[in-house]
Steps between C-alpha positions, in 0.01 A plus 500: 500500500519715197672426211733731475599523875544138483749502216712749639476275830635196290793721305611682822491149722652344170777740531573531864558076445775603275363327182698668186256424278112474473182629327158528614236428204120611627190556318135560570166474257143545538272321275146517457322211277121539388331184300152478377296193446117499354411851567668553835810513681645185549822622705672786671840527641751689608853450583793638643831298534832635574819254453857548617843352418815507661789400332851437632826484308750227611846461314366534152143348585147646579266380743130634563203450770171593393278662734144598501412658895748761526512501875813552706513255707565316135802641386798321708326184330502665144811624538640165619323261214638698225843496644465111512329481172783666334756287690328219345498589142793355290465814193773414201525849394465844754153639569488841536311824684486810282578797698710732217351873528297534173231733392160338411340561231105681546224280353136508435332190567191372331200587762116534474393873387327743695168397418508164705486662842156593376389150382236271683695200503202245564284662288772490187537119566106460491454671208787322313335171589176598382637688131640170481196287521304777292733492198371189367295175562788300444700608806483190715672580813680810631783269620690775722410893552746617726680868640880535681602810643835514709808688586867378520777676705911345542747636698881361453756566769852381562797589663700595210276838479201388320179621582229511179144526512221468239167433499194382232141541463280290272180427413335251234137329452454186264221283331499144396205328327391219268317498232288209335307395154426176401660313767879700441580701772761745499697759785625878445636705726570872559651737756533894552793674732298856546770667349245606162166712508370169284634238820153685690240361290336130555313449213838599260623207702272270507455577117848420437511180684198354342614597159781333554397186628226453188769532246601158600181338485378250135905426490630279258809261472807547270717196375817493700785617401743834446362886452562815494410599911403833568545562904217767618676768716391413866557139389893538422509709809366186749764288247777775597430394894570175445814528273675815700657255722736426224684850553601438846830479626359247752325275229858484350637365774242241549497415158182616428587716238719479202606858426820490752735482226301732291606864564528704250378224224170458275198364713235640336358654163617826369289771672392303831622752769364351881504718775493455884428899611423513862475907410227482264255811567231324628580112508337266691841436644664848510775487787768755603699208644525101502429245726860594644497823509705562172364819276255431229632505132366448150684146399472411092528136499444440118613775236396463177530104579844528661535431882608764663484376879342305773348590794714469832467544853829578683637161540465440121602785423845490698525095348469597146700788546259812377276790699210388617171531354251598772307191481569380838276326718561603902431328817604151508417403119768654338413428171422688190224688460305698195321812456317649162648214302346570105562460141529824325287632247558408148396724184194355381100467594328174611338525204783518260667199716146276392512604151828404443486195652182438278430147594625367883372449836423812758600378857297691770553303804770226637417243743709223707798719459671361829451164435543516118851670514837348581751770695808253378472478096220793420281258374063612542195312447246725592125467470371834256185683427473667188360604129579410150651761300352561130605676269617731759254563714399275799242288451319166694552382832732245526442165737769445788809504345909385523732724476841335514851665445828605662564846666821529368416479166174677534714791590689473134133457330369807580400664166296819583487754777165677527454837686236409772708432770257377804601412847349239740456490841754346583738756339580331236393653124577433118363644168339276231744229384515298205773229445534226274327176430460283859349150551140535583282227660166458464314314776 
């Protein structure tokens, strides 16, 4: 049965049983995944999953069934399980559908240009492997060489009058090697999205990658003890994913975050303004709409170190008594969710932020970060990879650091901005930070 016909099947059969409220939640993806191992391809495959959720409203409580064969002779029992399931839940405060007539805002998501409907796919990977191996003896082991294409499409429906689509294509190839000399080996790693002329060449790739990962090799050891840090851009962007939990309205709640009784207070240093912009032209997670079908909006979390807000879904938001947010999470999750989620741009160069530090410790990579971090008091250990700073310019490789602090305070440390804001994957992105003296480990 067809997607389509079978939602309308479910809404009109959900309606006819005289349920007042409801909401459908479907998507559908494609994926294709290419890897290459030792000259040839290791693995091919292609997928294409579609998921459904039906979600019933009970008193002031939601219930879902998740479904994957839309068939329907399967509906009755969907429709059923989700009345149950929301019978059973015991919600303190209301959950809510959104069904209030609102115009959406038009976006332009980050996709692959032109160019890639053009590009050998197999061949790319092959000859990524291979720049890789060329660039230098010292390459040990191209660890991972790997291609994902896909598409994404969601559909939300409910009987309070909602009915939003939106769809995303992507497309992204990585590398990840090791390098060795003298018995040290070392990893780098690098990925392209298609979206630059630049993304289309291998050996610019593999070039990068290897130059990164020799950089670290003849490291030496520092005395532990407090510097100057200086985060690298992509590295304060993976540190952003872990702490952007703290701005939930959820984490509140659970008391995994510290910042409910901070509104409209200090958090942060003079100049730190953090965004979550699910309209950003060309984001990685560019939306018109949330998980519950609430309209996208620019939210500024941080101003110039002040906390402006925090994200809500539409049970938080009606709890804490303010609009919400558009950072909902549908189906039968209902939490919060995040979209482009970045520090702004500062005023300054990378290269200013080194030579004003002058003598510190350049962080390029965090490791452990899950296990290393407590939720409860912001406390982090994390393992670190990283250079000395001297006399501002980075210098040796460091050996495996600790980098140990508190993400409240880290917030209040941050001393310079730079003006190379960089996104990962994952959405997340940051400029060049530098913030005051933190303990430093030396294993």
């Amino acid at each position: 049965m067809q997607a389509q016909e079978f939602i309308e099947k479910l809404y009109q059969i959900s309606q006819a049983q005289g349920i007042s409220q409801f909401q459908i939640d479907y998507s559908q993806s494609e994926n294709l995944s290419l890897k290459v191992m030792d000259g040839k391809i290791e693995k091919r495959s292609f997928k294409n999953t579609q998921h459904l959720s039906f979600s019933v409203k009970e008193g002031q409580n939601i219930g879902s069934f998740d479904c994957g064969e839309l068939e329907e002779k399967n509906i009755p029992l969907i429709i059923k399980e989700a009345k149950e399931n929301a019978l059973l839940m015991n919600n303190e405060e209301e959950n809510f559908f959104f069904g209030e007539k609102r115009k959406y805002p038009a976006v332009k998501r980050n996709t692959p240009i032109k160019e890639y409907e053009n590009l050998d796919k197999e061949q790319f990977l092959l000859d990524l492997e291979k720049a890789a191996y060329a660039q230098d003896k010292r390459v040990k082991k191209v660890i991972s060489c790997y291609l994902n294409e896909g598409t994404y499409q969601n559909t939300i429906r409910n009987s309070l009058g909602l009915n939003v689509s939106e769809g995303s294509t992507w497309a992204f190839a990585g590398i990840y090697l090791s390098v060795e000399e003298n018995g040290v080996i070392k990893t780098a790693s690098e990925y392209v999205k298609f979206d630059k002329q630049e993304d289309f060449n291998p050996e610019l790739m593999a070039q990068k990658t290897v130059e990164k990962a020799l950089k670290k090799l003849s490291p030496i050891s520092i005395s532990s003890g407090k510097y100057k840090i200086v985060f690298e851009n992509e590295c304060f962007a993976d540190f952003l994913d872990i702490m952007k939990n703290l701005f939930s309205a959820t984490a509140v709640e659970e008391k995994h975050s510290k910042l409910g009784d901070k509104l409209k207070q200090k958090v942060a240093a003079d100049g730190v303004v953090l965004v979550d912009n699910p309209l950003l032209e060309n984001g990685y997670d560019t939306r018109a709409f949330d998980g519950e079908g609430y309209p996208s909006q620019t939210n500024v979390i941080i101003k110039n170190g002040v906390l402006q807000t925090l994200l809500h879904n539409l049970r938080t938001a009606h709890k804490f008594g303010v609009e919400p947010t558009g950072n909902g999470i549908g189906g039968g999750a209902r939490g919060v969710s995040y979209s482009n989620f970045y520090l702004e741009n500062g005023n300054v160069s990378k290269e200013e932020i080194l030579q004003q530090t002058n003598d510190g410790v350049y962080i390029t990579d965090l490791t452990g970060t899950h296990a290393g971090y407590s939720v409860v008091s912001g406390d982090f250990s994390f393992g670190a990879e990283g250079f000395l700073i001297k006399d501002g310019k980075i210098d040796k490789a460091l050996n495996q650091l600790t980098l140990s602090g508190n993400v409240y305070e880290l917030w209040q440390d941050i001393e310079l901005i730079g003006n190379d804001l960089k996104f990962t994957p994952d959405g997340c992105g940051a400029p060049t930070i530098a913030v005051k003296p933190m303990q430093i480990s030396c294993n």
